[in-house]
C-alpha positions in Angstrom: 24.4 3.0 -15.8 25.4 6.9 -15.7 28.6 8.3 -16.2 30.1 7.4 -12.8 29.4 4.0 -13.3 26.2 4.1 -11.0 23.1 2.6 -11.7 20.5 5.4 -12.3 16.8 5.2 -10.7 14.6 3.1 -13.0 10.7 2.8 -12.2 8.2 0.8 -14.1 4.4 0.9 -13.7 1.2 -1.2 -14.6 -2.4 -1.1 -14.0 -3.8 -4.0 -12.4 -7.8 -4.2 -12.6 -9.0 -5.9 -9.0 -12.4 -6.0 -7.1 -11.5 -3.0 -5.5 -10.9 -1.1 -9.2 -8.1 -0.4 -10.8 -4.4 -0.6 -8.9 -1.3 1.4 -10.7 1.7 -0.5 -9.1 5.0 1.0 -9.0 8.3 -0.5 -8.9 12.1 0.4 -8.5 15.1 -1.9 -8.8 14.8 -2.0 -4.6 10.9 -3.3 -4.7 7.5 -2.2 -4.7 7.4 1.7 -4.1 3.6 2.7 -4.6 0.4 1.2 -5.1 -2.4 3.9 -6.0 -6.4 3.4 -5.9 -8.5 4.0 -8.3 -6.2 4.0 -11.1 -8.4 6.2 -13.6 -6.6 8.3 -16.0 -6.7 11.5 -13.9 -5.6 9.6 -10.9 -2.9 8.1 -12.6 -1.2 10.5 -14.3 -1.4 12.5 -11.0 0.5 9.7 -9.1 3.2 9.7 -11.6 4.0 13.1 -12.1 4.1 12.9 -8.4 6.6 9.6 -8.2 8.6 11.4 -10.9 8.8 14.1 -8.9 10.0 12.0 -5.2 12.3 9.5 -7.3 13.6 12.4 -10.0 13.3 10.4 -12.8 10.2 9.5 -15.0 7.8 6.2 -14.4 7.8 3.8 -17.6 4.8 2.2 -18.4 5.8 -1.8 -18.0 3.5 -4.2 -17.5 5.7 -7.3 -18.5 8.5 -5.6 -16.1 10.3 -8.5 -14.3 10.2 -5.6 -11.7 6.3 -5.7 -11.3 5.6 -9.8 -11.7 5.5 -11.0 -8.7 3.7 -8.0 -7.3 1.1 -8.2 -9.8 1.0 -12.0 -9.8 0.6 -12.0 -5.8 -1.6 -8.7 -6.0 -4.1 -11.0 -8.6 -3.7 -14.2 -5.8 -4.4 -11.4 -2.7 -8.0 -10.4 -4.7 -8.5 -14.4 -5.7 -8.7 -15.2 -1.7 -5.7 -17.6 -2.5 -2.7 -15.1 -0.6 -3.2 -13.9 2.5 -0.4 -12.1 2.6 2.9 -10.5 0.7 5.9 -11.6 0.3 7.5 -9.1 -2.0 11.0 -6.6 -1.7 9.4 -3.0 -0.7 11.3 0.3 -1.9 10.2 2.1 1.5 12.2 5.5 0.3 9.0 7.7 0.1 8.3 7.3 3.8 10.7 7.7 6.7 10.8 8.2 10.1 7.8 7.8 12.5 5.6 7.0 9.6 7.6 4.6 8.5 8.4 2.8 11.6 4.0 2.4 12.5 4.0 1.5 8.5 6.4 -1.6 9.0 5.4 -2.4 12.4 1.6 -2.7 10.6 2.8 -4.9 7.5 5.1 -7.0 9.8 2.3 -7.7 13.2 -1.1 -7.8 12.1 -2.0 -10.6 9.7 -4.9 -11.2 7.4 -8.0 -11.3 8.7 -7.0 -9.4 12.1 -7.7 -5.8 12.7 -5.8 -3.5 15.2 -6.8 -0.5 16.8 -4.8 3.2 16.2 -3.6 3.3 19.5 -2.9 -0.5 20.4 -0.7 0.0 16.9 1.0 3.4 18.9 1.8 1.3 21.4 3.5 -1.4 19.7 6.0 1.1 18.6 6.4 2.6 22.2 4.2 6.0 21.3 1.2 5.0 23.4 -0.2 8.4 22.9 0.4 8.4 19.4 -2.6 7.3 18.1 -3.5 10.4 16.2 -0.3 10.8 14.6 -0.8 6.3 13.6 -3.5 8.2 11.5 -1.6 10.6 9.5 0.7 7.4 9.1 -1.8 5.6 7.2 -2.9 8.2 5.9 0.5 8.4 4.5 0.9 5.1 3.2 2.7 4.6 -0.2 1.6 1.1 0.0 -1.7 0.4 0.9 -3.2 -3.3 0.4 0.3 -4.5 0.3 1.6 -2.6 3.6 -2.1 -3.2 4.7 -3.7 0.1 6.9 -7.3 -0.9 6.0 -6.8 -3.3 8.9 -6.3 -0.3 11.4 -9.7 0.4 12.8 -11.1 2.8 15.7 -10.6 1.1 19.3 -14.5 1.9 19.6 -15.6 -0.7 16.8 -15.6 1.8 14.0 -14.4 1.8 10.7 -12.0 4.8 11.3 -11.0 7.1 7.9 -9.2 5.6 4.8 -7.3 6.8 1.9 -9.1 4.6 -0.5 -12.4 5.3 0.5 -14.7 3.1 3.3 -16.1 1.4 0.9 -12.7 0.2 -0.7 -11.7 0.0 3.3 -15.1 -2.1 3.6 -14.5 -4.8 0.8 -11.0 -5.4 1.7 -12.3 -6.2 5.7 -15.3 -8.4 3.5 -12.5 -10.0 1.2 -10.4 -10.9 4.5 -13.4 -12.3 6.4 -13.8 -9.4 9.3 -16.9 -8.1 7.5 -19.5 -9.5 6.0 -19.7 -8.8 2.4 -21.9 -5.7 1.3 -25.2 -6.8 -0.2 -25.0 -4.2 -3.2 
């Protein structure tokens, strides 16, 4: 607690290896408040000078965090092909308004191993001719695999763009049984 009484922002990280690569997952006392790709050293320390920045305090490296278990233990289950979905307390403070609404509307209506086009995912939040700015929402993400935008394809049948990369976007489809898996 702080001098008021008031409990200040705490935020604990780990680095969880995955068949996707490595995963830095971030927690506050409110949940799970960013999961980052391709956790490399660069990448990392990037991502948490920029949570320290959005959250004004500095991430802590805990892996044993009661605060990160159950993410990491269901994030380990996810890539095992044993959870098909999350059941974890989300921190959703570095996203707001329109982003955050597609962002929910995503994690809460399309299920593993279901896909979902940009602009049938405008619609569902009453923006049917929001399916460009669905994009910049997951492009936007804070919590990809967990809030899942990889399942948020072109209407045409094509992949469409992700944060993580196609391929990442690619093995995630393969793990959830909409693609087949890659040969190499």
């Amino acid at each position: 607690m702080d001098s008021q009484g008031q409990y200040e922002q705490q935020v604990v990280w780990a680095v969880v290896g995955t068949a996707i690569g490595p995963l830095l997952l971030a927690a506050t006392r409110e949940g799970l408040v960013n999961v980052v790709f391709h956790a490399t050293d660069p990448v990392r320390e990037k991502a948490l000078a920029r949570l320290a920045e959005r959250l004004g305090t500095t991430p802590v490296e805990a892996p044993d965090s009661p605060l990160l278990a159950e993410a990491i233990r269901q994030v380990d289950a996810y890539f095992a092909g044993e959870r098909h979905g999350f059941a974890l307390p989300l921190d959703w403070s570095l996203i707001s308004g329109f982003n955050r609404q597609v962002l929910r509307a995503l994690a809460e209506g399309v299920p593993y191993g279901a896909v979902v086009g940009y602009g049938d995912l405008a619609r569902r939040v009453g923006q049917p001719g929001a399916a460009q700015a669905v994009g910049m929402a997951m492009g936007s993400n804070p919590l990809p695999v967990v809030v899942p935008c990889h399942r948020v394809v072109e209407s045409g049948g094509g992949i469409g763009g992700f944060g993580g990369g196609l391929e990442t976007k690619r093995k995630l489809l393969a793990l959830e049984g909409v693609l087949p898996e890659p040969l190499f």
